[in-house]
C-alpha positions in Angstrom: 31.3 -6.3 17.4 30.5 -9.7 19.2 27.6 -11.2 19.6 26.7 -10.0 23.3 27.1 -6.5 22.2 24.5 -7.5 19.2 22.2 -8.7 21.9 22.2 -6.0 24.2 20.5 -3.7 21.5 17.0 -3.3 21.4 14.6 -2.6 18.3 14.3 1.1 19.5 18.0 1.6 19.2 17.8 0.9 15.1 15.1 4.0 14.5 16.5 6.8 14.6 13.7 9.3 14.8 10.4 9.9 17.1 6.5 9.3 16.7 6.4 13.2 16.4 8.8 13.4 13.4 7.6 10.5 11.6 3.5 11.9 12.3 4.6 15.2 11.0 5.3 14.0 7.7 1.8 13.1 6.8 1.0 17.0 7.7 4.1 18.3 6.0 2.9 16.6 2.2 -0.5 16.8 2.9 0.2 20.8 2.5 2.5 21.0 0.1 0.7 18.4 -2.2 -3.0 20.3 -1.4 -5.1 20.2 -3.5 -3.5 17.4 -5.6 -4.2 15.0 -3.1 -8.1 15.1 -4.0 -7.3 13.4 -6.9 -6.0 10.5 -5.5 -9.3 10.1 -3.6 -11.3 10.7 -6.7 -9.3 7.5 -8.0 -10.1 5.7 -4.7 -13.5 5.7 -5.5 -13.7 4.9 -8.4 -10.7 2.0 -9.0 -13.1 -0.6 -7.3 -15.9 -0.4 -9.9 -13.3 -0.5 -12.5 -11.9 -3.4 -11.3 -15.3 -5.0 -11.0 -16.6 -4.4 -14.5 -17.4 -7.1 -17.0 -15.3 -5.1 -19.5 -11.5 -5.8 -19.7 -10.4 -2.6 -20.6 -12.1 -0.8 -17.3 -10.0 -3.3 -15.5 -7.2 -2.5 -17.0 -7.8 0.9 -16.6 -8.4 0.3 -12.7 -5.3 -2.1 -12.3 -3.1 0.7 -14.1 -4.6 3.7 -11.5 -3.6 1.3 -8.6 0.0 1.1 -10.2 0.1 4.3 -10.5 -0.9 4.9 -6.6 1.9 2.6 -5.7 4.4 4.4 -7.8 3.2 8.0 -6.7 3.1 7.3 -2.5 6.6 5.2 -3.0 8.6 8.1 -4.6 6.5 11.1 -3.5 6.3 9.8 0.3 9.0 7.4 1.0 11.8 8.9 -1.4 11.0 12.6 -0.7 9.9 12.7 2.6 11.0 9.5 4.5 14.0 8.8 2.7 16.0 11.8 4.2 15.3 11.1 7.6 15.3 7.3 6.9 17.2 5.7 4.7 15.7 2.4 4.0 12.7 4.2 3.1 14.6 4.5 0.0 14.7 1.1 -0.7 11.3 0.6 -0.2 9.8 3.9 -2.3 12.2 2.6 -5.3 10.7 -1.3 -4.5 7.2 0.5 -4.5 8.1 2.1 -8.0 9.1 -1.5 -9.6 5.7 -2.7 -7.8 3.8 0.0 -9.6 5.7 -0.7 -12.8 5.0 -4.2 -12.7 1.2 -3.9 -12.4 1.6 -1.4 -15.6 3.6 -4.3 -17.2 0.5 -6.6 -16.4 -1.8 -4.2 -17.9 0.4 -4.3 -21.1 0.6 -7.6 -21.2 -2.5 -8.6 -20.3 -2.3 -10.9 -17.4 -5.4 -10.6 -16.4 -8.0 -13.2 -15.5 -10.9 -13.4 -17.9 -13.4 -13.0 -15.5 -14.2 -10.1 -13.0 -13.8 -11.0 -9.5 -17.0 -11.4 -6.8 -18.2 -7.6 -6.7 -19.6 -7.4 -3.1 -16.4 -8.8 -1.2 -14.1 -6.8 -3.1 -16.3 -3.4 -3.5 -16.4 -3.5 0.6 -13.4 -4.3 1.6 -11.6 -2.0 -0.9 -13.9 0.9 0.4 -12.9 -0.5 4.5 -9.0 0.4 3.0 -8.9 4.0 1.8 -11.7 5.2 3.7 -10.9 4.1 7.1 -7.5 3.3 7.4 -6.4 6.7 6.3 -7.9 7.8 9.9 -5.4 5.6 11.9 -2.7 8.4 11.5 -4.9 11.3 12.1 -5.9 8.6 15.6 -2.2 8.8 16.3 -1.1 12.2 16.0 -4.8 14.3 16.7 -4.3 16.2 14.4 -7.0 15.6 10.7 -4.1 17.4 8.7 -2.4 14.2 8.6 -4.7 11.9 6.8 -3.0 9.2 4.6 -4.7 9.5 1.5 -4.5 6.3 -0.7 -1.7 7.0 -3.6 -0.4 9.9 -1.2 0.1 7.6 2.0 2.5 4.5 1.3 0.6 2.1 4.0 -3.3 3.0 2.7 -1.6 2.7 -0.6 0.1 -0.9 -0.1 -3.6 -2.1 2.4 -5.5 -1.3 -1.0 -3.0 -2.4 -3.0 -2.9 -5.5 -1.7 -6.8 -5.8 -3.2 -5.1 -6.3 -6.7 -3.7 -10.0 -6.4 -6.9 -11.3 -7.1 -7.0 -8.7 -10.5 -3.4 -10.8 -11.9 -3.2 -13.9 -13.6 -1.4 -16.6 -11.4 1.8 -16.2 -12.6 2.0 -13.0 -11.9 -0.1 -13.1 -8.2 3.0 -14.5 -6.6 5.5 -12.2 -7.4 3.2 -9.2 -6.6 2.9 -10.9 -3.5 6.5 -10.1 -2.5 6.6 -6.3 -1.7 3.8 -5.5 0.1 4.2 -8.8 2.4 7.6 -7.3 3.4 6.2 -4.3 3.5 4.2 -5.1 6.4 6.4 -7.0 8.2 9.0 -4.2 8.4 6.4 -1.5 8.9 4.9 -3.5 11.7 8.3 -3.4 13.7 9.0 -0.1 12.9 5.3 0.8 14.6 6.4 -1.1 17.5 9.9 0.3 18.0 7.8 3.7 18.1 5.5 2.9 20.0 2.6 3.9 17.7 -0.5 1.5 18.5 -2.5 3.1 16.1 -0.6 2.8 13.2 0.3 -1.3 14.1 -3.4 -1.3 12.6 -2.1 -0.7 9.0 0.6 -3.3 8.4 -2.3 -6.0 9.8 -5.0 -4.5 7.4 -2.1 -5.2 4.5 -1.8 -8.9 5.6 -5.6 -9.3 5.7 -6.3 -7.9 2.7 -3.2 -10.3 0.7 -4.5 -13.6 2.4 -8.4 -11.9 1.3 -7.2 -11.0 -2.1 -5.7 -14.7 -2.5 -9.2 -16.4 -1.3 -10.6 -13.8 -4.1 -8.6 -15.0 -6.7 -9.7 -17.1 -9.4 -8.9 -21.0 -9.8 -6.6 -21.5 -12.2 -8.7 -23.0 -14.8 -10.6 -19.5 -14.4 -7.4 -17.9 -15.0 -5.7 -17.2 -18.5 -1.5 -17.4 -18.3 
């Protein structure tokens, strides 16, 4: 194929499904997963004040909920239901496994800073991401059925998730980093190809929340390893 039959593709041509079947996803988990999915809001609220406490193990214990929200939305969603009609989706629900795994890893290993980060910045902006952002679907397809619940919904997941850099030691930050930056970026041009304004909301909530989980962050001579 040259390059002027490259060219004469748009983004559009490269998704290969509607705004109605993608939408319908969130309603078709949403009942086969009820009433599980209650449990991954009980764990939305109460990961930030984990990950606020003075106490290293209820950080730890916050940081490994989180991983276990990233490896739950990556294979449940992505892999079960976006995977067949999509397959990088795939790639991404395995990548959101190793993501989840990792912050695990951290946990065991305990990469952790040894000081709690500012409470007020991070207790509101976590509670902005899973209980607002999960409305942006229900915006764009009308119907409440499909509300992305954090550790259910990949994108609420990955927007909180984000939240966690400043919870790593600085070695670690900057590989955690990698996922859900690409993450966004391909989810935003998937949004655009399908025209979903609504849901363009979510991959720019993940980039906010990274660059506001980096100003978070310790200084390294806060930080242990």
């Amino acid at each position: 194929m040259s390059g002027a039959d490259w060219l004469s593709y748009s983004l559009q041509d490269f998704v290969m499904f509607g705004p109605q079947v993608f939408l319908r996803l969130f309603v078709r988990i949403n009942d086969d997963l009820w009433p599980w999915q209650l449990l991954g809001l009980a764990a939305s609220l109460l990961i930030p004040f984990l990950v606020v406490s003075n106490h290293l193990l209820r950080r730890k214990l916050g940081l490994f909920l989180i991983g276990l929200a990233w490896m739950s939305s990556g294979f449940g969603f992505l892999v079960g239901y976006f995977g067949p009609i999509n397959w990088p989706a795939n790639w991404f629900g395995w990548a959101f496994v190793g993501q989840g795994a990792f912050l695990l890893l951290a946990v065991l290993r305990g990469a952790l800073p040894s000081r709690p980060v500012s409470r007020p910045p991070l207790l509101i902006l976590w509670f902005l991401a899973v209980l607002a952002l999960p409305w942006l679907v229900v915006g764009e397809s009308g119907s409440w059925q499909s509300v992305a619940v954090f550790g259910v919904g990949p994108w609420v997941t990955a927007a909180a998730g984000a939240l966690a850099v400043p919870l790593l030691a600085s070695a670690w930050r900057r590989l955690y980093l990698i996922i859900p930056l690409v993450w966004a970026l391909a989810s935003g041009a998937m949004f655009w190809a399908l025209a979903t304004s609504w849901l363009l909301a979510l991959p720019a909530a993940t980039l906010m929340l990274l660059a506001a989980g980096l100003w978070l962050s310790p200084r390294p001579a806060q930080s242990q390893g």
